[in-house]
Structure formats: structure tokens, C-alpha cells
C-alpha positions in Angstrom: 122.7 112.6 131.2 123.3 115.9 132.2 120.2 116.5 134.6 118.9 112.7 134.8 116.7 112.3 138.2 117.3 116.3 138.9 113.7 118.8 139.5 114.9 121.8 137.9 113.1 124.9 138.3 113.0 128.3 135.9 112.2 131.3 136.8 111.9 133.9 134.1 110.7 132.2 131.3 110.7 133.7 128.1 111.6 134.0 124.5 114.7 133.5 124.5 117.3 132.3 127.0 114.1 130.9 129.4 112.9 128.9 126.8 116.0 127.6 125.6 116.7 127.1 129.3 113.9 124.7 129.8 114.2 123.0 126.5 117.6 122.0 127.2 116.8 120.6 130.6 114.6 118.7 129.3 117.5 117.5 126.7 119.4 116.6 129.5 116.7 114.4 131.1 116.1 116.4 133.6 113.3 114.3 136.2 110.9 117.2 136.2 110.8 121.1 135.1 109.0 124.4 136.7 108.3 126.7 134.9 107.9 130.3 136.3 107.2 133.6 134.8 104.5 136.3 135.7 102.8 135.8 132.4 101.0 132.5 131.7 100.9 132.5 128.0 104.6 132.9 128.4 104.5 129.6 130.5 102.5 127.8 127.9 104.8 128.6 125.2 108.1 127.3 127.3 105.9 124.2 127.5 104.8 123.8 124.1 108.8 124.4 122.6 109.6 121.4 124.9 106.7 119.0 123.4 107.8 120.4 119.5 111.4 119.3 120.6 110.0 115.9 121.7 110.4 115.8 124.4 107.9 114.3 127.5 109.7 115.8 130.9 106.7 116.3 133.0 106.4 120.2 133.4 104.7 122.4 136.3 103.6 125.7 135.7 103.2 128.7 138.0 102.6 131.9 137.0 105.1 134.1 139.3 106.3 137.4 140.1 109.3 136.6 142.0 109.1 140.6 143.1 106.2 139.0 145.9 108.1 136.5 148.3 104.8 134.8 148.8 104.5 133.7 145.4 108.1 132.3 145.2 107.1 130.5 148.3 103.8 129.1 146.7 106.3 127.8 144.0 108.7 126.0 145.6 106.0 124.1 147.7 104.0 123.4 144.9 107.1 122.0 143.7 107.8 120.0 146.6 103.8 119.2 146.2 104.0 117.6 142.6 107.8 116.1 142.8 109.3 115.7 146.2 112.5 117.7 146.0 114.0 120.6 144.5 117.6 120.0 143.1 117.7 123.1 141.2 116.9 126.6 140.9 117.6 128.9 137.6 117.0 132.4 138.4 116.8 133.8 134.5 113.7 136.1 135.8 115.2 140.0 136.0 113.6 143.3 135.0 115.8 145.6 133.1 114.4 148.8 133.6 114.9 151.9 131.6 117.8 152.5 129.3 119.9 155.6 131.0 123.4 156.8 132.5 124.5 156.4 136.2 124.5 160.2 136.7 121.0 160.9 134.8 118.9 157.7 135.8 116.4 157.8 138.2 116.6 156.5 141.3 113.2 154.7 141.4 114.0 153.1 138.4 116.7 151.4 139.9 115.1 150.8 142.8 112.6 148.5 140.3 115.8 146.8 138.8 117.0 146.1 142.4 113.4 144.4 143.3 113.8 142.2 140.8 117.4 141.5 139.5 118.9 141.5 143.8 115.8 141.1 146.3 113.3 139.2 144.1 116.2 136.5 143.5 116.8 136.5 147.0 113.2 135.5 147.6 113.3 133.0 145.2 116.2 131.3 146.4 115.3 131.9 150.2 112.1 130.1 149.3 113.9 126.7 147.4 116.4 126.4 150.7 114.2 124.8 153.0 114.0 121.8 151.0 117.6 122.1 149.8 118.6 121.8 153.3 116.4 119.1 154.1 117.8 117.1 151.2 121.6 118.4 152.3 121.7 119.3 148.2 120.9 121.4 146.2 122.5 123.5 143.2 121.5 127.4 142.0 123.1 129.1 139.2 122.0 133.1 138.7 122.0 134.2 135.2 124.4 137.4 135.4 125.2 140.2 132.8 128.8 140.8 130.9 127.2 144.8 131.6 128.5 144.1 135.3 131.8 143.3 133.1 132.7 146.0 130.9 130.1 149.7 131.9 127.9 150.2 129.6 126.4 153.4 130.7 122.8 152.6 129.4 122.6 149.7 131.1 123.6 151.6 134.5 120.5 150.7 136.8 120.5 146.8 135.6 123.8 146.6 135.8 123.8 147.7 138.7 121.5 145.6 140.3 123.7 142.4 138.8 126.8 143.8 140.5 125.1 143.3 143.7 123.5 140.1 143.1 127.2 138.9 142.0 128.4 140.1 145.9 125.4 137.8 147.1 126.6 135.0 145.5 129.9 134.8 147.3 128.6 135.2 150.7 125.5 132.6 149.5 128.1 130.1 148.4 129.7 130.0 151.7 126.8 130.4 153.6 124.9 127.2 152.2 128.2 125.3 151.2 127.5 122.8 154.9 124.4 121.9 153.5 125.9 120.6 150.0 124.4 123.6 148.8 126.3 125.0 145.8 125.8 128.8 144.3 126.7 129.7 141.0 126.9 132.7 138.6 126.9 132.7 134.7 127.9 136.0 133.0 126.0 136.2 129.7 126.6 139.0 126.9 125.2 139.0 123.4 123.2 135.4 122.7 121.8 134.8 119.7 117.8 134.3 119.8 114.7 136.0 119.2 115.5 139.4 121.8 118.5 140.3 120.1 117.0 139.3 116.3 114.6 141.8 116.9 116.7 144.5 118.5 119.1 144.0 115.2 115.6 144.4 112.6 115.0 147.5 114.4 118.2 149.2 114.8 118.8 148.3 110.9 115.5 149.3 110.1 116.2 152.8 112.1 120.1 153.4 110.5 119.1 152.5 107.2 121.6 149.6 106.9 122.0 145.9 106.2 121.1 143.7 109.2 124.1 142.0 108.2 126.3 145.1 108.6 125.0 145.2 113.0 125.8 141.9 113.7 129.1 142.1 111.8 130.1 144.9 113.8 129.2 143.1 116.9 130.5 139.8 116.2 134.2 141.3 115.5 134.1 142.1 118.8 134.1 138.5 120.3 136.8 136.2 120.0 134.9 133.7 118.4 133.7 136.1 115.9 130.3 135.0 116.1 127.2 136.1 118.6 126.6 133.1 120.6 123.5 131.0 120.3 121.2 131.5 123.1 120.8 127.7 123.8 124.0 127.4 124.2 124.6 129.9 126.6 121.8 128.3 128.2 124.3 125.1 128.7 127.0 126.7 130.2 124.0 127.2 133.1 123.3 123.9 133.2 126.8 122.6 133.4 126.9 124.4 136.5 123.8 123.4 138.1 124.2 119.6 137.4 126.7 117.3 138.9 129.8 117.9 136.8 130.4 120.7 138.7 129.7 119.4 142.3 132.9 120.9 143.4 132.1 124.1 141.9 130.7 127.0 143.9 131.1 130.9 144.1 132.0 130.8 140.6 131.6 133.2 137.9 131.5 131.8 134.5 131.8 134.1 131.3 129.8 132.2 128.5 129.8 135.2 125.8 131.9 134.0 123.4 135.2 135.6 124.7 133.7 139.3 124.3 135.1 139.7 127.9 138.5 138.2 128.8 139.2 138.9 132.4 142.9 139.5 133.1 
């Protein structure tokens, strides 16, 4: 399969694409899964979806804020501790900040967007390389925004902060390419999944109109016409961090649907 023999570790677990992130690696017969979030009831949940999908991958968890390099370090040796190699790092963990336009946002909230989203993934890849290197393998895939894509100017500071983690990937890709190191980005837009089924009760709640109407609107947007599900965004990830993409690095998939259609 898809991940057989493979430790995978997730950072940012959480309702939606995280959880359907580790669920699916465990689908895929991944070896072993780490699970990584700040909040440890947010671990326990990622855990128990992947026992209610019957599945029996053994699971690590450690809580993390990947904002504190020490912690990612404590996590990848822990993982090292419990399995003996690290063959793949999801970074799903971002923060994204306050809702705001470029020319009106604060500058300290972006600087808390760029923590997380650029220098916290840093740290969490920095920390995963050491054993990557040993090993001369290794594959990490950054979850990326279509807001990097197409400006939306609410999304300014997070978007930001992606556009600049999108410029690390290049130079990370051929940086770490002599070790059999590969470095990936997927560009994610609407998913379908508890985040955005929430965010669609509310804003029909607040306009007064069918939920049905919302998604419509948005779904005629994509060229599928549909919002995609979450866990299968979550495969387009895992596509690229498992073999069938060896010779795949510095890439930049779009798995939205077709919302964005680069030229």
C-alpha cells in the first residue's frame, strides 16, 4: 500500500484535514503514526477516529507547539525512540491569525502567523532531518493555501506567511535532494469537513438563508462543481509523501477541485 513500512508523522492535528490526515495513513498501512498538536484531547481524538475506522497502526502522541523548536526536537526523537526512523513529516499545524486586509492588519498579527505557518515549520522540519539524513530518505509535504493562489484580502497575514513557506520549499527541495530527501507542497482551498460545515451553519444562520444556497454559490466556482472532501484532499498529501512520487520534489500540487487553474 500506499505508506506500508513508512513512520509518518502529523503535526497539526485536528478536526478536520489532521484527522483525516492520520486516518488515511493509517488506510494506507502506514508502519507507525505521530500524532502532534498543542492540545492533547485533540490528540486523543485523532487517535480514537483511527480505532472507529478499524484500524490498529500503532500511534505516538505528543502534545506540541511546533512555535518552540525544543518541542519539535523532543518529537522527532521520541519518534526515533518508539520506531527507529522517520520517513515522513506532514506539516498540517498553522495558525491563521486574524481575519484583515494587507494595508489594515497588524503587523504583530502577522508576525504570529509567520511563527507558525514559516518558522515553526522550519523547526519542525529542521528537527525530522537528522534522521532523514542518517537514513539518506526521507519525504515532507507542507500543507499550503489556494489564498497564496488567488488574494483574498482577509486572509492577508496567513496568506502571507504560506507565500513564504512556498519560497522555502524550493530552496529546501534542493538543499536536501543529496540526501534522497524530497520536499513537497499541496495547495488546499475549500475541503469539505467539520471547519467549513460550521463556518457554512453560521454564515446561513447570520444571512438568513438556506445552507444549501452557501455551498451552491461556492461549489459553482470549482470545476468539479462540488467542495472537495477533506479526506481526500488529505490523499493528494499522501500521494506525495509516499513512494509513487519518489521522483517528485519542489512541487506544488493544487488539490481544490480545479477552483484555481494555473495558466
Amino acid at each position: 500500500m500506499l505508506l506500508n513500512d513508512k513512520v509518518v508523522i502529523i503535526s497539526g492535528i485536528g478536526p478536520g484535514l489532521g484527522i483525516k490526515l492520520a486516518v488515511r495513513a493509517a488506510e494506507f498501512q502506514a508502519k507507525a503514526i505521530v500524532l502532534a498538536t498543542r492540545t492533547p484531547a485533540k490528540l486523543d481524538q485523532a487517535e480514537q477516529a483511527i480505532r472507529d475506522a478499524g484500524y490498529t497502526t500503532p500511534v505516538l502522541k505528543v502534545p506540541t507547539d511546533i512555535a518552540q523548536a525544543d518541542q519539535c526536537q523532543t518529537l522527532a526523537d521520541l519518534t526515533v525512540e518508539h520506531f527507529g526512523q522517520i520517513d515522513v513529516l506532514i506539516n498540517s499545524a498553522y495558525a491563521h491569525g486574524a481575519w484583515g486586509s494587507a494595508s489594515e492588519s497588524s503587523m504583530d498579527d502577522w508576525r504570529k502567523a509567520m511563527d507558525v505557518n514559516l518558522f515553526g515549520t522550519m523547526q519542525m522540519t529542521q528537527a525530522v532531518l537528522g534522521q532523514m539524513k542518517k537514513q539518506q530518505s526521507g519525504s515532507i509535504v507542507m500543507i499550503n493555501t489556494m489564498a497564496t493562489r488567488t488574494p483574498n484580502q482577509l486572509e492577508s497575514g496567513y496568506a502571507v506567511s504560506k507565500g513564504a513557506l512556498k519560497t522555502a520549499v524550493q530552496y529546501l527541495a534542493q538543499d536536501l535532494g543529496p540526501y534522497g530527501i524530497r520536499v513537497n507542497s499541496t495547495f488546499m482551498g475549500w475541503m469539505w469537513g467539520a471547519p467549513v460545515i460550521g463556518y457554512f451553519e453560521g454564515e446561513a444562520k447570520r444571512q438568513g438563508v438556506p445552507m444549501a444556497t452557501l455551498v451552491d454559490q461556492v461549489a459553482g466556482q470549482i470545476a468539479l462543481r462540488k467542495i472537495p472532501d477533506d479526506g481526500d484532499c488529505a490523499m493528494a498529501a499522501l500521494f506525495l509523501a509516499s513512494d509513487y512520487a519518489k521522483v517528485i520534489t519542489g512541487a506544488q500540487l493544487d488539490a481544490n477541485g480545479g477552483h484555481f487553474l494555473p495558466c
